[in-house]
BASE-709370 format. One record per residue (C-alpha): chain; residue in one letter; x, y, z. Coordinates in Angstrom, 2 decimals, decimal comma, m for minus. Layout:
BEGIN
 chain res      xx      yy      zz
     A   A       X       Y       Z
...
***
This chain:
BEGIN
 chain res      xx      yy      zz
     A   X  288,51  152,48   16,61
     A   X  290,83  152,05   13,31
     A   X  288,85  154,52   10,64
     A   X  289,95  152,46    7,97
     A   X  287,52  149,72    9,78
     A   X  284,70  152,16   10,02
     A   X  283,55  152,08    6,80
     A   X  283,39  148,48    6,24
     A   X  281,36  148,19    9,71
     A   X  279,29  150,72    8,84
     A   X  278,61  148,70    5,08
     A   X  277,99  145,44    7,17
     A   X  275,38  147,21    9,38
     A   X  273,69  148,88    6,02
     A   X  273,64  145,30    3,97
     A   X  272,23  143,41    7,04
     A   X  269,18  146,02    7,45
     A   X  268,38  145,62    3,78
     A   X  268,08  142,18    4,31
     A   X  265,82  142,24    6,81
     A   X  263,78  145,40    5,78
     A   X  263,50  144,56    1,74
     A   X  260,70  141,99    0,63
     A   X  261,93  138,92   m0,47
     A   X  260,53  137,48   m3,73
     A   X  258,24  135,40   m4,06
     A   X  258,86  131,31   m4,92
     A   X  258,05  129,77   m8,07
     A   X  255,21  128,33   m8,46
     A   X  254,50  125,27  m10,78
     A   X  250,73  125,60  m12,58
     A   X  250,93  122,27  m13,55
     A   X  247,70  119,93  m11,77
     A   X  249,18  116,81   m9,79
     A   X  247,34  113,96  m10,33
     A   X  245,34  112,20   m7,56
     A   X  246,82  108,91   m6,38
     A   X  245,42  105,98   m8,59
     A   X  242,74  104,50   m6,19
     A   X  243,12  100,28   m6,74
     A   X  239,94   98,41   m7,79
     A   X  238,26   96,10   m5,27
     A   X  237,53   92,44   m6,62
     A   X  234,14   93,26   m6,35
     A   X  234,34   95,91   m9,16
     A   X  236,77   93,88  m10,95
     A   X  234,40   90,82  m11,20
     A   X  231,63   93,05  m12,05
     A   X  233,49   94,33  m14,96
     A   X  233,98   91,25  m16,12
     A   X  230,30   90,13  m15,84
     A   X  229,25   93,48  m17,62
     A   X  231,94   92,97  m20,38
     A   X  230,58   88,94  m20,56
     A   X  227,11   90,64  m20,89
     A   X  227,99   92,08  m23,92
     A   X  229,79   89,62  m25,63
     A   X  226,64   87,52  m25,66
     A   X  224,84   90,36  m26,86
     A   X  227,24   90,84  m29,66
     A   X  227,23   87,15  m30,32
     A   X  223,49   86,60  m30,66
     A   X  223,67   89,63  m33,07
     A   X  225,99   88,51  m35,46
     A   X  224,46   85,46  m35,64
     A   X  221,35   86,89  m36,51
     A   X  223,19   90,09  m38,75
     A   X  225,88   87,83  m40,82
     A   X  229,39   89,72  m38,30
     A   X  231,75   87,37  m37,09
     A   X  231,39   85,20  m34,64
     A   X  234,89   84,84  m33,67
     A   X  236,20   88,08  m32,59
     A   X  234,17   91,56  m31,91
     A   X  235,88   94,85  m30,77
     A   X  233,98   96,56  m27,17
     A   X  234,39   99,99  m26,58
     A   X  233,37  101,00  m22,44
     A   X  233,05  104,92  m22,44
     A   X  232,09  104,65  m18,69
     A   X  235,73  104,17  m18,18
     A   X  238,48  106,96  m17,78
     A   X  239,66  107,65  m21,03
     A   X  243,54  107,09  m19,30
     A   X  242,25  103,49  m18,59
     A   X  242,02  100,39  m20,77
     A   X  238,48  100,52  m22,76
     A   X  239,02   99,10  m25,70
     A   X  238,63   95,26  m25,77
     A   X  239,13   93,38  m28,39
     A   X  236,97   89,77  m27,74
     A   X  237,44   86,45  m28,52
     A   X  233,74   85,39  m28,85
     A   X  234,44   81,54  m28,85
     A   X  236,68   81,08  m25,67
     A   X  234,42   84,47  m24,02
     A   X  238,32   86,43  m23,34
     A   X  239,68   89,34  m24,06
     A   X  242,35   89,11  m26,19
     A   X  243,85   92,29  m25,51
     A   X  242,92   95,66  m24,17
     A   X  244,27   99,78  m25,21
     A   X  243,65  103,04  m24,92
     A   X  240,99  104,47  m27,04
     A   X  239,89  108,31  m27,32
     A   X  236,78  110,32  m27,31
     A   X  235,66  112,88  m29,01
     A   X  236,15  116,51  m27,64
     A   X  232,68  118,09  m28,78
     A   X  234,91  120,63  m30,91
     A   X  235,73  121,76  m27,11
     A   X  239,56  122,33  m26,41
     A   X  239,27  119,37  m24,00
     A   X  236,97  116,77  m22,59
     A   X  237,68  114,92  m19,81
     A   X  234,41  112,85  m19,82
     A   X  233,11  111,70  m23,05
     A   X  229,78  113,38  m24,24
     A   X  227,79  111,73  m26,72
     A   X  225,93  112,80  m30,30
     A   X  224,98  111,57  m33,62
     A   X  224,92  115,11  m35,05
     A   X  226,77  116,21  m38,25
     A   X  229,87  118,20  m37,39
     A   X  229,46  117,77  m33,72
     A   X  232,89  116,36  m32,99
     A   X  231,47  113,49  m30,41
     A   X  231,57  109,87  m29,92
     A   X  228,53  108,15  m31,29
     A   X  227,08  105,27  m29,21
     A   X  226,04  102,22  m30,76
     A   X  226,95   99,22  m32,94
     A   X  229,64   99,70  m36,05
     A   X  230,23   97,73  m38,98
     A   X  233,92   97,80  m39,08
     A   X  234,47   98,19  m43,10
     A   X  237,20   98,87  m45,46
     A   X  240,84   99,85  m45,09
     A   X  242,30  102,62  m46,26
     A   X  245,11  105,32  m46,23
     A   X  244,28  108,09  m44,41
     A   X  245,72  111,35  m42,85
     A   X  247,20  109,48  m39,87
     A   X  247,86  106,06  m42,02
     A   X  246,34  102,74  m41,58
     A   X  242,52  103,49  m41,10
     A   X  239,39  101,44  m41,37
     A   X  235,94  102,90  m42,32
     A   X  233,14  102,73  m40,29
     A   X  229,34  102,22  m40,82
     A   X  226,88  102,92  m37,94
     A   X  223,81  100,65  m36,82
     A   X  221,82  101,82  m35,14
     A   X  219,99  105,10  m34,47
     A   X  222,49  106,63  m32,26
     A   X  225,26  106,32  m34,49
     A   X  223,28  106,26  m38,25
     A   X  225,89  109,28  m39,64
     A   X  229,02  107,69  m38,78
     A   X  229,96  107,07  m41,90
     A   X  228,91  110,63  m43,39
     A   X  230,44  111,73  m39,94
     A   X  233,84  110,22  m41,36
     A   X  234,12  108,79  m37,65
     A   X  236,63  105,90  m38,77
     A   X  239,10  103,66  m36,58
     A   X  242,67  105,11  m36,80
     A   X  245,64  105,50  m34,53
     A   X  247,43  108,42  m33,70
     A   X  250,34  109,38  m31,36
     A   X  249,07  111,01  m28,54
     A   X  247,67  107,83  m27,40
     A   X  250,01  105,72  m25,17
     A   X  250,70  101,97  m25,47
     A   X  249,91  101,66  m21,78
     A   X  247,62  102,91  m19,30
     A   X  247,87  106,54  m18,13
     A   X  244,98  106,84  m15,21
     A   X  244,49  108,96  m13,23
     A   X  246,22  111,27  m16,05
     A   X  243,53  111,12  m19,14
     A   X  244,32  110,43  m22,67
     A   X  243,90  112,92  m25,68
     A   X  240,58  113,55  m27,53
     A   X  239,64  112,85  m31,06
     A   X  236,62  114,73  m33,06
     A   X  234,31  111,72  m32,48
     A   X  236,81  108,62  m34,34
     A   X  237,74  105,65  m32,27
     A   X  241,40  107,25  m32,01
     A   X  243,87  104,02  m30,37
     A   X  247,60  103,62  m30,19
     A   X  249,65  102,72  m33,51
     A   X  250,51   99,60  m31,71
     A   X  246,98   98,37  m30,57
     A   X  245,76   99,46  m34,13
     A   X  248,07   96,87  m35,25
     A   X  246,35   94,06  m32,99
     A   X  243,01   95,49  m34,05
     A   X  244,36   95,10  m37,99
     A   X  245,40   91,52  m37,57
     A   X  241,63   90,46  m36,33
     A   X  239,90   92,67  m39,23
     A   X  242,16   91,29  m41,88
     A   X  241,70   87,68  m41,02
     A   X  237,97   87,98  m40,70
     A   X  235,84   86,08  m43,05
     A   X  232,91   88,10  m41,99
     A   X  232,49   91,90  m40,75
     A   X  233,61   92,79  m37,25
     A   X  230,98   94,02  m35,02
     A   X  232,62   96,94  m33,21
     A   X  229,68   98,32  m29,89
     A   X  230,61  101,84  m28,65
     A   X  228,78  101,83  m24,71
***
């Protein structure tokens, strides 16, 4: 054999046991969750949402009959929902529709996150209050456009002391985001800038208070 080949087949032999006898590294591995696949709605559940959501509007209509709201238009909030799904309705109480639908937040509990909304009426407690809302005046605040809100009933009495008000912010999406959930909010009604703007329209126009029902 040629010597001048000897060390290069003697450098082949060498590389190819190093392959074979090193450990290889290890791959990368993304931390990130996939979502499950969005499971569709039967029409069953689809018509029994609708007959819950009906439910309420009557509720809300005999109410603000009886408590001076309008009778036109009154804002539903479903918590039962995903928070990445439509929950906030906004109700046209004369032709029983919705007018439109958004995104709305809960409140994180002062937790880092909450995937399923929790409920309290406590002081500093950083929840979502169930229960009925006078939706009062507008004002500037620390994310713009915002609108004041005065609990009803017992479950949502320190609202207003609470500062829980309806505001928009932009970690909420226009759209729907399920199975992937939307961002929490230390107990306000937080919605999209662009649904706030459908919500403002409604308020402003109102010649009475709208009724707003956290469920």
């Amino acid at each position: 054999m040629n010597r001048t080949l000897l060390p290069i087949l003697l450098g082949g032999v060498l590389l190819l046991a190093l392959y074979y006898l090193l450990p290889r590294s290890a791959p990368t591995h993304n931390p990130t969750p996939i979502p499950s696949a969005k499971k569709p709605e039967t029409r069953r559940e689809t018509e029994a949402f609708a007959l819950k959501l009906k439910g309420r509007a009557r509720e809300v209509k005999s109410y603000a009959r009886r408590k001076g709201f309008s009778t036109e238009h009154c804002f539903l909030i479903d918590m039962s929902l995903p928070s990445g799904k439509n929950r906030f309705f906004i109700y046209d109480l004369k032709r029983d529709s919705v007018v439109a639908a958004g995104l709305v937040a809960h409140g994180s509990c002062n937790t880092v996150f909450l995937r399923n909304a929790r409920f309290s009426n406590t002081p500093n407690c950083g929840c979502s209050s169930v229960g009925r809302y006078k939706v009062g005046y507008k004002y500037k605040g620390r994310f713009g456009r915002a609108y004041k809100l005065h609990g009803l009933d017992s479950t949502n009495s320190n609202a207003f002391r609470r500062a829980v008000v309806l505001h928009a912010y932009d970690c909420i999406p226009d759209r729907e985001v399920y199975p992937l959930p939307a961002c929490n909010s230390l107990g306000c009604p937080m919605v999209s800038y662009a649904f706030l703007d459908k919500a403002a329209k409604v308020i402003d126009r109102a010649k009475r208070p709208i009724l707003l029902w956290v469920y």
